[in-house]
PQR file with spaces between the fields and no chain letter, atoms N, CA, C, O and H, PARSE charges and radii, in Angstrom:
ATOM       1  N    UNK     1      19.846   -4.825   17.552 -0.4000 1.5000
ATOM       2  CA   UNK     1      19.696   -6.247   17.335 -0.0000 2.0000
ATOM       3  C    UNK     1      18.200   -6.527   17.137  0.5500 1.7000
ATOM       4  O    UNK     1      17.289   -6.177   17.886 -0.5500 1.4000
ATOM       5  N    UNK     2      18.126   -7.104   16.186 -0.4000 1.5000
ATOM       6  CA   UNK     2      16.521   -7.143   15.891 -0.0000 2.0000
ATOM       7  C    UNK     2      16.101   -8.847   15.382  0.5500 1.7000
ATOM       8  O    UNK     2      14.930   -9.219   15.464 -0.5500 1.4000
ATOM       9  H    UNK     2      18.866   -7.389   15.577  0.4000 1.0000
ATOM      10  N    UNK     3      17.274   -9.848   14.830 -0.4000 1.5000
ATOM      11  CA   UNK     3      16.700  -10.981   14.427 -0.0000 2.0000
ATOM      12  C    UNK     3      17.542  -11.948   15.039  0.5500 1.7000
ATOM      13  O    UNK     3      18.600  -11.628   15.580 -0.5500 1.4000
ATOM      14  H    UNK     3      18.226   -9.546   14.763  0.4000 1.0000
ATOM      15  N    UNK     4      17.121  -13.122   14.982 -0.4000 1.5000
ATOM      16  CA   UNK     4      17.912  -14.229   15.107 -0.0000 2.0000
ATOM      17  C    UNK     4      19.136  -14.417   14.651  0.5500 1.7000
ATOM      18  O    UNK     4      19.774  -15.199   15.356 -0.5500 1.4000
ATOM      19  H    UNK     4      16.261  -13.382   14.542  0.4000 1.0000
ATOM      20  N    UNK     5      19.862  -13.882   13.492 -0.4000 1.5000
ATOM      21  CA   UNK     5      20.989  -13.951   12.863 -0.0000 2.0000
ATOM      22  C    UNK     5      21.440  -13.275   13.785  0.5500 1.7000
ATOM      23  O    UNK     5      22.540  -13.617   14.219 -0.5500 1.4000
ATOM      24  H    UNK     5      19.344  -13.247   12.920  0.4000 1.0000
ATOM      25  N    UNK     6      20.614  -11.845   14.527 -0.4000 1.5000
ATOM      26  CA   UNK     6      21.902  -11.045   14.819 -0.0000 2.0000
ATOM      27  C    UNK     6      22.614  -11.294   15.900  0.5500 1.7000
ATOM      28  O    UNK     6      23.735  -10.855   16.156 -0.5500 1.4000
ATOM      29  H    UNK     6      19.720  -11.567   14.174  0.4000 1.0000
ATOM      30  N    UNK     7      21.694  -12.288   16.792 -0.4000 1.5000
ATOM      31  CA   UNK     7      22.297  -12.722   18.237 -0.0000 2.0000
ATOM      32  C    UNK     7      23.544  -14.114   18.037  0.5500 1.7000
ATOM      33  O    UNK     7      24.440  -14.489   18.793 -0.5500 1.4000
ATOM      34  H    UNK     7      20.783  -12.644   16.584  0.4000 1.0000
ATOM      35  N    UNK     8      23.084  -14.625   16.636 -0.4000 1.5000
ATOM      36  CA   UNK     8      24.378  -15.703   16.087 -0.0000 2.0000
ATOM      37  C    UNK     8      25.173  -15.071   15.905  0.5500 1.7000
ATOM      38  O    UNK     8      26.235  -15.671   16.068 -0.5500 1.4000
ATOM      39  H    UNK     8      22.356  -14.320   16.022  0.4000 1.0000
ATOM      40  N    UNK     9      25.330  -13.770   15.537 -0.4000 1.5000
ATOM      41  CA   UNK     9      26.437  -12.975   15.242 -0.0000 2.0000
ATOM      42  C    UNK     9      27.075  -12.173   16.422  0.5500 1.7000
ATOM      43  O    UNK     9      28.245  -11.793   16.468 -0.5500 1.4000
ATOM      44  H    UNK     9      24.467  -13.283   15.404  0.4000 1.0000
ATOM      45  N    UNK    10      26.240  -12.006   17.240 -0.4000 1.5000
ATOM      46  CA   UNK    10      27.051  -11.524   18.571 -0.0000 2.0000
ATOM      47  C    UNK    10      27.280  -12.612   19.511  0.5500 1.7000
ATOM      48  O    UNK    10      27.631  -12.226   20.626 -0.5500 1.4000
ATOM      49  H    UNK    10      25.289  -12.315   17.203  0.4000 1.0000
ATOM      50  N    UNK    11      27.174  -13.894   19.353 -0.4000 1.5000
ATOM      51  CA   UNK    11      27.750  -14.887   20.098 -0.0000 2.0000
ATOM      52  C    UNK    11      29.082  -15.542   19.166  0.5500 1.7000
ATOM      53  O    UNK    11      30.167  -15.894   19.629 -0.5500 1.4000
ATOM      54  H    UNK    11      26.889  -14.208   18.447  0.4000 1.0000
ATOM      55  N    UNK    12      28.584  -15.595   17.498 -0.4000 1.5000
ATOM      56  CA   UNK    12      30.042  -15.368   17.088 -0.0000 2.0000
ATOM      57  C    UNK    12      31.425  -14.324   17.412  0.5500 1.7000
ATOM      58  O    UNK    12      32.633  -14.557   17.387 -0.5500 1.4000
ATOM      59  H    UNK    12      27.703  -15.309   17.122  0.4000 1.0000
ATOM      60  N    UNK    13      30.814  -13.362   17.652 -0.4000 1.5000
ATOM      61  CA   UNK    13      31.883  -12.346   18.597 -0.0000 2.0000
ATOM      62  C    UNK    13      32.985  -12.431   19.607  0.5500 1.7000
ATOM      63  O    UNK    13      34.125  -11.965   19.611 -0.5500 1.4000
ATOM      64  H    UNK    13      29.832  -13.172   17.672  0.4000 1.0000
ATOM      65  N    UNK    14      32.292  -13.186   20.491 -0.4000 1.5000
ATOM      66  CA   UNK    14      32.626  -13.681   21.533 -0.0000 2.0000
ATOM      67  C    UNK    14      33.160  -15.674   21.560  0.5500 1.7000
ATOM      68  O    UNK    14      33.335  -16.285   22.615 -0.5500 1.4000
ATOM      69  H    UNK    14      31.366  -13.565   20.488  0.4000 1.0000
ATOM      70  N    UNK    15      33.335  -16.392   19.967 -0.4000 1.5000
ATOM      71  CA   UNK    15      33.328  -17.314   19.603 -0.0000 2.0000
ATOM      72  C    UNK    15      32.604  -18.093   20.036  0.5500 1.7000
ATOM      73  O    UNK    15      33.306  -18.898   20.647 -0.5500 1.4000
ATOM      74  H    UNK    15      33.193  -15.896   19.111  0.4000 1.0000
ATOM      75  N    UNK    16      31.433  -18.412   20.115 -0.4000 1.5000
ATOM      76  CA   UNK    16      30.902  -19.221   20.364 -0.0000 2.0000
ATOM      77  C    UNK    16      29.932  -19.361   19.174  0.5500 1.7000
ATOM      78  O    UNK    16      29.351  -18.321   18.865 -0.5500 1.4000
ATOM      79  H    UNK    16      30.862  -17.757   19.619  0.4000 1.0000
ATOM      80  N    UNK    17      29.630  -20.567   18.387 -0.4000 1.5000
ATOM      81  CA   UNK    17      29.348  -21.363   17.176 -0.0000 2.0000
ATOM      82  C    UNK    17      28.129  -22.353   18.033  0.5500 1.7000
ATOM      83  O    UNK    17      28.341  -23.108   18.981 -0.5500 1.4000
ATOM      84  H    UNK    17      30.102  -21.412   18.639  0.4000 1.0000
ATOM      85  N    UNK    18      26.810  -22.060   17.345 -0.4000 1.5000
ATOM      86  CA   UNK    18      25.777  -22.609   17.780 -0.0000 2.0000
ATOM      87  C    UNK    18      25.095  -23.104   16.464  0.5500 1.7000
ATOM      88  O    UNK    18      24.652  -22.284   15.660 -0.5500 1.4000
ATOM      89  H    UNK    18      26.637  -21.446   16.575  0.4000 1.0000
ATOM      90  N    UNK    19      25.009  -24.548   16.234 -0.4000 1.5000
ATOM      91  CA   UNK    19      24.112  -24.385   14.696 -0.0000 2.0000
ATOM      92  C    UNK    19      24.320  -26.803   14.895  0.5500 1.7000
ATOM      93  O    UNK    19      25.263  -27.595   14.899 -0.5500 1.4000
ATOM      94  H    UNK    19      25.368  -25.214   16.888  0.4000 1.0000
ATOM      95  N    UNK    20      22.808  -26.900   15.007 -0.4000 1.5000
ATOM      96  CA   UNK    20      22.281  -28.491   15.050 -0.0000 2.0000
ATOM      97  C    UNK    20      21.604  -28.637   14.071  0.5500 1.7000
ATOM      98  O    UNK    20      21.054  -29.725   13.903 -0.5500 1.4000
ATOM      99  H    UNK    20      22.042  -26.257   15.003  0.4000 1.0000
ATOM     100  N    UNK    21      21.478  -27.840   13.355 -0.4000 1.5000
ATOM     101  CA   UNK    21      19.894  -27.730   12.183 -0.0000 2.0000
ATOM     102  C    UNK    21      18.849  -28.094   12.560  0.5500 1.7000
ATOM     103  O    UNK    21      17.958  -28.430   11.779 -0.5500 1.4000
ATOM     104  H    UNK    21      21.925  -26.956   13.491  0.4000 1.0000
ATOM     105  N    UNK    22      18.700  -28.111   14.109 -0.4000 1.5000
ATOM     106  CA   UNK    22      17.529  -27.300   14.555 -0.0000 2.0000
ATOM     107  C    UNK    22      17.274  -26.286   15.133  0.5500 1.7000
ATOM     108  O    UNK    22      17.747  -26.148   16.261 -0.5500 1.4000
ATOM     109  H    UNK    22      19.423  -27.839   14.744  0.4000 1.0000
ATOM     110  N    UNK    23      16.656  -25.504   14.710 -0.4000 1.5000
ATOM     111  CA   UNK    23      16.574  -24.095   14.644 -0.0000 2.0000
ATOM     112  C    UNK    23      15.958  -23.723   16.644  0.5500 1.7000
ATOM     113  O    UNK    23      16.229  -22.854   17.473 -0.5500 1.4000
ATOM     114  H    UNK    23      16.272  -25.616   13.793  0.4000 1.0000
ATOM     115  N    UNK    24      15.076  -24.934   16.619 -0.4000 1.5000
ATOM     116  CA   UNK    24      14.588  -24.913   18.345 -0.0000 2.0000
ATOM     117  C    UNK    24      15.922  -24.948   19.080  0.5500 1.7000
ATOM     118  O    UNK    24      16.288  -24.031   19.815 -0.5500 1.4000
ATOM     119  H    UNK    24      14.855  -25.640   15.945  0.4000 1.0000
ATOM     120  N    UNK    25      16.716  -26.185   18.817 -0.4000 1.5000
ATOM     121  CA   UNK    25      17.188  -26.385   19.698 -0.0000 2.0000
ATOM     122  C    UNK    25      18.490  -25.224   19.638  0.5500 1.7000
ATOM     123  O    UNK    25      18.772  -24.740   20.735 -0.5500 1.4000
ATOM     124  H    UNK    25      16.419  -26.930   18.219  0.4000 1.0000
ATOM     125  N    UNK    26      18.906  -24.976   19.028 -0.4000 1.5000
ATOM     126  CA   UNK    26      19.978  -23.527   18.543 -0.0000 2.0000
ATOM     127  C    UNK    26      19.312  -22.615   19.460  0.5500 1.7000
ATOM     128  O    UNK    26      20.042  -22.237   20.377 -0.5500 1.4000
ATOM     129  H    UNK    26      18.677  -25.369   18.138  0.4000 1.0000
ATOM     130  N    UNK    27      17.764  -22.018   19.465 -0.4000 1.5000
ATOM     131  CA   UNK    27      17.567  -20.866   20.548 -0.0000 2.0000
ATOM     132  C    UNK    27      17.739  -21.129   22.021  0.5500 1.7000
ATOM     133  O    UNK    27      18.047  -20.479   23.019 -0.5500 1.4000
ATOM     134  H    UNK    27      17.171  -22.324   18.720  0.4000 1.0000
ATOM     135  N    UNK    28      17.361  -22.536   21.679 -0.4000 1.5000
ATOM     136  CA   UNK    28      17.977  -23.165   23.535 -0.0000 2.0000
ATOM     137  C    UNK    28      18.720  -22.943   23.937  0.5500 1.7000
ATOM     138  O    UNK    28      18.764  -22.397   25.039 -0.5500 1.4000
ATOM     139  H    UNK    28      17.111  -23.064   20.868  0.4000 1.0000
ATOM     140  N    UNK    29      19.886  -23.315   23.110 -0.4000 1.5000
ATOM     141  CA   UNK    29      21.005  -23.341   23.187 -0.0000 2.0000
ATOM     142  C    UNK    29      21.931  -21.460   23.762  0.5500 1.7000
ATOM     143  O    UNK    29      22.532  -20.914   24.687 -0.5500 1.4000
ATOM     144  H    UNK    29      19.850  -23.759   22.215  0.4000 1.0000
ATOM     145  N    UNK    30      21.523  -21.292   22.692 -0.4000 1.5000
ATOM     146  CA   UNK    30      21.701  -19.897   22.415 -0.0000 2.0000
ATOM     147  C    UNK    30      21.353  -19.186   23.590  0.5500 1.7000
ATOM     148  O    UNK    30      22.222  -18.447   24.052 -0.5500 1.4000
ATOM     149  H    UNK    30      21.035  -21.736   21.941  0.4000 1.0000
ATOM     150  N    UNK    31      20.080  -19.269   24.264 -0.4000 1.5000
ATOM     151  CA   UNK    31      19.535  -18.371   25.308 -0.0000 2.0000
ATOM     152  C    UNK    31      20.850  -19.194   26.534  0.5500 1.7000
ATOM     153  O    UNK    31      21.657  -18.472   27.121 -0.5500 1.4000
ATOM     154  H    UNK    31      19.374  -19.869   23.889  0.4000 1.0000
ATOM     155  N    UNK    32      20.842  -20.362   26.684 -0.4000 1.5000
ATOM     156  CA   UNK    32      21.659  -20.599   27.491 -0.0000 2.0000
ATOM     157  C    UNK    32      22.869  -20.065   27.457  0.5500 1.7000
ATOM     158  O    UNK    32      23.296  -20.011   28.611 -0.5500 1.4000
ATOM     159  H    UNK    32      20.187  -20.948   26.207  0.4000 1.0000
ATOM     160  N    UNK    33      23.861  -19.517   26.461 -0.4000 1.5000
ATOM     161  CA   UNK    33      24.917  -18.878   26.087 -0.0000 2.0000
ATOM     162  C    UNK    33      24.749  -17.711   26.737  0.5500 1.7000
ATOM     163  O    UNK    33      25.466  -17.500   27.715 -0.5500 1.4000
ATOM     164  H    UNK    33      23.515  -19.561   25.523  0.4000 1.0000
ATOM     165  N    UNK    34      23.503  -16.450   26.214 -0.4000 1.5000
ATOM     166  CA   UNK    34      23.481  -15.850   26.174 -0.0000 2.0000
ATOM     167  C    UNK    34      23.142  -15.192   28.217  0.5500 1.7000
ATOM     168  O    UNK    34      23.582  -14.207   28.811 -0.5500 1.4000
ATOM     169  H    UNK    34      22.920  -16.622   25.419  0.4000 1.0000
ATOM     170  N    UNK    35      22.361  -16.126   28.594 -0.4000 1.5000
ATOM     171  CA   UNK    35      22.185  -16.152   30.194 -0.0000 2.0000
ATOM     172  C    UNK    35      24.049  -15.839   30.633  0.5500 1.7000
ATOM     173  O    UNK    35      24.608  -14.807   31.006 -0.5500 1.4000
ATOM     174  H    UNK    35      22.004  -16.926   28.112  0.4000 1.0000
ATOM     175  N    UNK    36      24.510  -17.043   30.413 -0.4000 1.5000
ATOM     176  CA   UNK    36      25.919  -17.342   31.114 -0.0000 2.0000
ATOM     177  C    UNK    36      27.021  -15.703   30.962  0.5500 1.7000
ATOM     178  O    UNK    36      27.913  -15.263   31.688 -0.5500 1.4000
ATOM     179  H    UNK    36      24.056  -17.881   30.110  0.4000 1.0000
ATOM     180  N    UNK    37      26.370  -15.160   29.607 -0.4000 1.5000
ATOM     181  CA   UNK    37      27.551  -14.060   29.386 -0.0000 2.0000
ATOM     182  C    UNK    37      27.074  -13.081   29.628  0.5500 1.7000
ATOM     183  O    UNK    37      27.761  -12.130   29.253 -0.5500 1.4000
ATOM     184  H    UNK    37      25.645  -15.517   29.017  0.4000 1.0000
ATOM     185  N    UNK    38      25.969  -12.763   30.210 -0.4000 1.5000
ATOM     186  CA   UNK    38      25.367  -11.797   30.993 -0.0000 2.0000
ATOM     187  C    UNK    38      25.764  -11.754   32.427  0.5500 1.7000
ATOM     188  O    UNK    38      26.219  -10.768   33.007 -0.5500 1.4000
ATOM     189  H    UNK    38      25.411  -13.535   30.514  0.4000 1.0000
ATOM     190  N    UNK    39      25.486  -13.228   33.065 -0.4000 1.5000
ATOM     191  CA   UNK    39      26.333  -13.285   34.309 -0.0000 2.0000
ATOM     192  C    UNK    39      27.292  -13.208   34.440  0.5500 1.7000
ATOM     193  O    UNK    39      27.537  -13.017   35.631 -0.5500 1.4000
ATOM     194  H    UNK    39      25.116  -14.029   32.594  0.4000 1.0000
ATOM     195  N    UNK    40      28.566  -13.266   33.543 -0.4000 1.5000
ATOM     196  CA   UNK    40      29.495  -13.018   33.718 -0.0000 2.0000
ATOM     197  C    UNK    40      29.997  -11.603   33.748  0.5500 1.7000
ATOM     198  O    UNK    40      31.021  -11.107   34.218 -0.5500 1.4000
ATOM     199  H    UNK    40      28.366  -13.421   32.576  0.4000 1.0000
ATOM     200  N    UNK    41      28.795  -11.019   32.997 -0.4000 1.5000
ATOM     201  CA   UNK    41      29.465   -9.182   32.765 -0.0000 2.0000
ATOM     202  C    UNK    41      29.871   -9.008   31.419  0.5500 1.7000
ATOM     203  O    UNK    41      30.132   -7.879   31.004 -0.5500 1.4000
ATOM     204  H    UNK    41      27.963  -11.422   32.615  0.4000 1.0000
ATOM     205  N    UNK    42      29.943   -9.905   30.770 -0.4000 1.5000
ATOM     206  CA   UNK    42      30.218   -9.560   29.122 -0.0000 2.0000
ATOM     207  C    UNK    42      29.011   -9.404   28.561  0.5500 1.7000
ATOM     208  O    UNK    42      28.862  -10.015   27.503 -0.5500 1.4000
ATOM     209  H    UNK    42      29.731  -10.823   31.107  0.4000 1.0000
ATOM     210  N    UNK    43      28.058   -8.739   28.967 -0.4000 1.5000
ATOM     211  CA   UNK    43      26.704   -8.004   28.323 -0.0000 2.0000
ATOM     212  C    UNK    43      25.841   -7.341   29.124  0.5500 1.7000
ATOM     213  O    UNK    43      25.208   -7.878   30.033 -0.5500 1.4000
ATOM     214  H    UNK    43      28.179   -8.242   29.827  0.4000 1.0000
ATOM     215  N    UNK    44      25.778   -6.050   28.792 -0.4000 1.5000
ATOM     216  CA   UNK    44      25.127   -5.192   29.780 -0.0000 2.0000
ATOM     217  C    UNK    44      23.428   -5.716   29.508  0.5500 1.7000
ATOM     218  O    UNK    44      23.089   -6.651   28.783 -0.5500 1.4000
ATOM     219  H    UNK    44      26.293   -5.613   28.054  0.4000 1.0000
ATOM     220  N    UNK    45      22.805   -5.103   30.059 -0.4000 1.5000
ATOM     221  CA   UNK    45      21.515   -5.135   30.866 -0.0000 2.0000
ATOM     222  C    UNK    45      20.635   -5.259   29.408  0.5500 1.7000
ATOM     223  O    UNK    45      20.217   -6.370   29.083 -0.5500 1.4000
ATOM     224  H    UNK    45      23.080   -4.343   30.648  0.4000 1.0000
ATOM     225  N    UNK    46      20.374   -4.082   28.551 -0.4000 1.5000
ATOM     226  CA   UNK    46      20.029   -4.155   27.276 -0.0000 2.0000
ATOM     227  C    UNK    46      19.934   -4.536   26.517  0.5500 1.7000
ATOM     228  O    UNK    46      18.873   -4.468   25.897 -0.5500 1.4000
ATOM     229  H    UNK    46      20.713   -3.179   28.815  0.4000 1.0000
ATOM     230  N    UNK    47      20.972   -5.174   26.086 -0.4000 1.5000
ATOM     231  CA   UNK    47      21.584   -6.240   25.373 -0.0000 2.0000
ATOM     232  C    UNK    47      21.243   -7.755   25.793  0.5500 1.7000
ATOM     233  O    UNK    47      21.461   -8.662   24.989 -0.5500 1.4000
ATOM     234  H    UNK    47      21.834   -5.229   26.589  0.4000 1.0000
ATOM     235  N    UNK    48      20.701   -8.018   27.073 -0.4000 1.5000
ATOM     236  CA   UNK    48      20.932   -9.406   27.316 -0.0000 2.0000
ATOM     237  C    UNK    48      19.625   -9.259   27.024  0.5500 1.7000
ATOM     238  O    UNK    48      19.282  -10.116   26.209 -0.5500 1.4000
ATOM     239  H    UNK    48      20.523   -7.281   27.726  0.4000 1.0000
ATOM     240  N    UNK    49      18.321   -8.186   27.497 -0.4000 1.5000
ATOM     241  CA   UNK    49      17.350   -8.217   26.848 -0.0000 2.0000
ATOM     242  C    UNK    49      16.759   -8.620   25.809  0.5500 1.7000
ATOM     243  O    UNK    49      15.986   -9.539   25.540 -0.5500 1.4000
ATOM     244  H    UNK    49      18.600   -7.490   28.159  0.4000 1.0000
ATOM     245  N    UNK    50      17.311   -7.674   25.189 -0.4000 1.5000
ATOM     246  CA   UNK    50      17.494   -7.724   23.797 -0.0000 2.0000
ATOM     247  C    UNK    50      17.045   -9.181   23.222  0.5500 1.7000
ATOM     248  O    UNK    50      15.921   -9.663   23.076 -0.5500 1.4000
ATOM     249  H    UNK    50      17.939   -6.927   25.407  0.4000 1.0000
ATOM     250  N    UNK    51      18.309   -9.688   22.957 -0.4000 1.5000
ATOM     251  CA   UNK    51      18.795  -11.278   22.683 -0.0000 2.0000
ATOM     252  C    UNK    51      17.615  -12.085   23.299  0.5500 1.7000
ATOM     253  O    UNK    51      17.263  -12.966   22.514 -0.5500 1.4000
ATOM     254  H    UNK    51      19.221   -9.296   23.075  0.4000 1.0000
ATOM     255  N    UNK    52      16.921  -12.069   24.403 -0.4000 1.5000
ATOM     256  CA   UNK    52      16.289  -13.088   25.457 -0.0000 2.0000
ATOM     257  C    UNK    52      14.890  -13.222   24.691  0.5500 1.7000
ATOM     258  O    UNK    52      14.085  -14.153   24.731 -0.5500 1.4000
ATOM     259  H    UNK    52      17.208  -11.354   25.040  0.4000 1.0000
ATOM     260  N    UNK    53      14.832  -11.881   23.901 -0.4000 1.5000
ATOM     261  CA   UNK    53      12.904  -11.336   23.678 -0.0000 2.0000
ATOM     262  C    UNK    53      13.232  -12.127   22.189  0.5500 1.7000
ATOM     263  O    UNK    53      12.298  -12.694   21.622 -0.5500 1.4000
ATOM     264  H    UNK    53      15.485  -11.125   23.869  0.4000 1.0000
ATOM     265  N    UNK    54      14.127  -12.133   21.795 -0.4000 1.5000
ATOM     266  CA   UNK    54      14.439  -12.142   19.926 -0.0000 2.0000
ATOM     267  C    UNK    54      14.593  -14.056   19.910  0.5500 1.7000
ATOM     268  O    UNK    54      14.305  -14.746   18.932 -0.5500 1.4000
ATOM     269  H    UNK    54      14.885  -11.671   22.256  0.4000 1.0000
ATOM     270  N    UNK    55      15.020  -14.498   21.013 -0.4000 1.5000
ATOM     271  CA   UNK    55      15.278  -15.885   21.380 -0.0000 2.0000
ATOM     272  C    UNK    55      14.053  -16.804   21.784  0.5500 1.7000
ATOM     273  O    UNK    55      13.565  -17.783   21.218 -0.5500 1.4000
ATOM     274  H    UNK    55      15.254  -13.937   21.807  0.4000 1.0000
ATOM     275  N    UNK    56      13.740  -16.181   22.905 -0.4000 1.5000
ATOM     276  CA   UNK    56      12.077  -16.019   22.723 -0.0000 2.0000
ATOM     277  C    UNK    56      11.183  -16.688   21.883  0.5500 1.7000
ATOM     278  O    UNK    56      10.545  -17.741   21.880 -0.5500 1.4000
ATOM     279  H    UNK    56      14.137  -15.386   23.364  0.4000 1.0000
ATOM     280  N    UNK    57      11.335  -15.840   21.264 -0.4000 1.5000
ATOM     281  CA   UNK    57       9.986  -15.508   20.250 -0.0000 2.0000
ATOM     282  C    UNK    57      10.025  -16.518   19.237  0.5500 1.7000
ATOM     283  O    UNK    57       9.057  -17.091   18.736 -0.5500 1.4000
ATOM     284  H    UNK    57      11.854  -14.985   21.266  0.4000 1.0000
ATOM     285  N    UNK    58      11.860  -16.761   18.858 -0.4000 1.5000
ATOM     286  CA   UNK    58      11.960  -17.875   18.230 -0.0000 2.0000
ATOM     287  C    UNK    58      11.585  -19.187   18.404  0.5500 1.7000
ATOM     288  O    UNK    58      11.236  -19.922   17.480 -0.5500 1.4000
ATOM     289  H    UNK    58      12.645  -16.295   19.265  0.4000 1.0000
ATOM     290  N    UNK    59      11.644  -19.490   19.525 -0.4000 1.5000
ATOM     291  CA   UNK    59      11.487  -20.651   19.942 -0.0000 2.0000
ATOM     292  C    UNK    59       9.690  -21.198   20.321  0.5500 1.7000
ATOM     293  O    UNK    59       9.263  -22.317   20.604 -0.5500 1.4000
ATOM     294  H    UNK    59      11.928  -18.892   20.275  0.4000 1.0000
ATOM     295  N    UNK    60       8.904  -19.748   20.155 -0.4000 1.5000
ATOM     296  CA   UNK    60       7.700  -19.932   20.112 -0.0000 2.0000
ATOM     297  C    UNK    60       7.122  -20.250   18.603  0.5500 1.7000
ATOM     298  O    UNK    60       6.374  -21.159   18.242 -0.5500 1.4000
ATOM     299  H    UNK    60       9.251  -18.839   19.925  0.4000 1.0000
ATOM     300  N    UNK    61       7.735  -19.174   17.840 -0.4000 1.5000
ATOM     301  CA   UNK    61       6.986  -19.611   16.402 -0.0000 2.0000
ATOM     302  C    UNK    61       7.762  -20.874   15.999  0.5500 1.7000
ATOM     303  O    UNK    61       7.190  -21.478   15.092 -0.5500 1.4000
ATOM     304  H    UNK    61       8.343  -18.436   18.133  0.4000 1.0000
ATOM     305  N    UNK    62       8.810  -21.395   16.383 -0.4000 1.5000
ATOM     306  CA   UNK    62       9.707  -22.797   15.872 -0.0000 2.0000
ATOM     307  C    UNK    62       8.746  -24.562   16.781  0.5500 1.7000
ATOM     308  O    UNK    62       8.786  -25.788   16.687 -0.5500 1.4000
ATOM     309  H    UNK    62       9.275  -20.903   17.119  0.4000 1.0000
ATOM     310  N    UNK    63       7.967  -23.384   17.631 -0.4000 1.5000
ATOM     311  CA   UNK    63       7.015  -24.547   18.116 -0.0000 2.0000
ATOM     312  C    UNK    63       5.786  -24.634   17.750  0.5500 1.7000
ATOM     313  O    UNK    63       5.084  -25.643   17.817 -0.5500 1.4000
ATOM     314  H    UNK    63       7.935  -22.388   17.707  0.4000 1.0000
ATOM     315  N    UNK    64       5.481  -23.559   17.343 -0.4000 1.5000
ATOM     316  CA   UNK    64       3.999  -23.476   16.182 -0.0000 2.0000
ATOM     317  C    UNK    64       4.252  -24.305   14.758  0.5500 1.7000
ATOM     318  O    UNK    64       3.637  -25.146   14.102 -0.5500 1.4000
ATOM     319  H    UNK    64       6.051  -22.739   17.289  0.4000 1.0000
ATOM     320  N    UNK    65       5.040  -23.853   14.697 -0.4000 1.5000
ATOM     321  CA   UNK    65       5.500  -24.705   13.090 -0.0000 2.0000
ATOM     322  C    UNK    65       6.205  -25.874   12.566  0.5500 1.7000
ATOM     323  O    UNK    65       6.269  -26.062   11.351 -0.5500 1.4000
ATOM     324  H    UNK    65       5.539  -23.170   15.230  0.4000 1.0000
């Protein structure tokens, strides 16, 4: 997993549909998804990583710009 699409696509997986046309508020969003299905056990350790650094990062350059 390396971009933003790809964590829309692994929360599409699991159905969950994230998209305001804002791109900030979608990683918000998104990291909040992505927290909840980690605690639950539907994403190992790596993976929630993963997603958190790529979510991240988004939400830093989506606040620069």
């Amino acid at each position: 997993m390396r971009t933003f699409y790809d964590v829309q696509q692994l929360l599409k997986k699991y159905g969950t549909f994230i998209y305001t046309k804002n791109r900030h508020v979608d990683a918000i969003m998104m990291e909040e998804e992505i927290r909840e299905m980690y605690e639950f056990g539907m994403l190992d350790k790596q993976l929630f990583q993963e997603a958190l650094l790529i979510l991240k990062k988004e939400q830093r350059e989506e606040q620069k710009g």
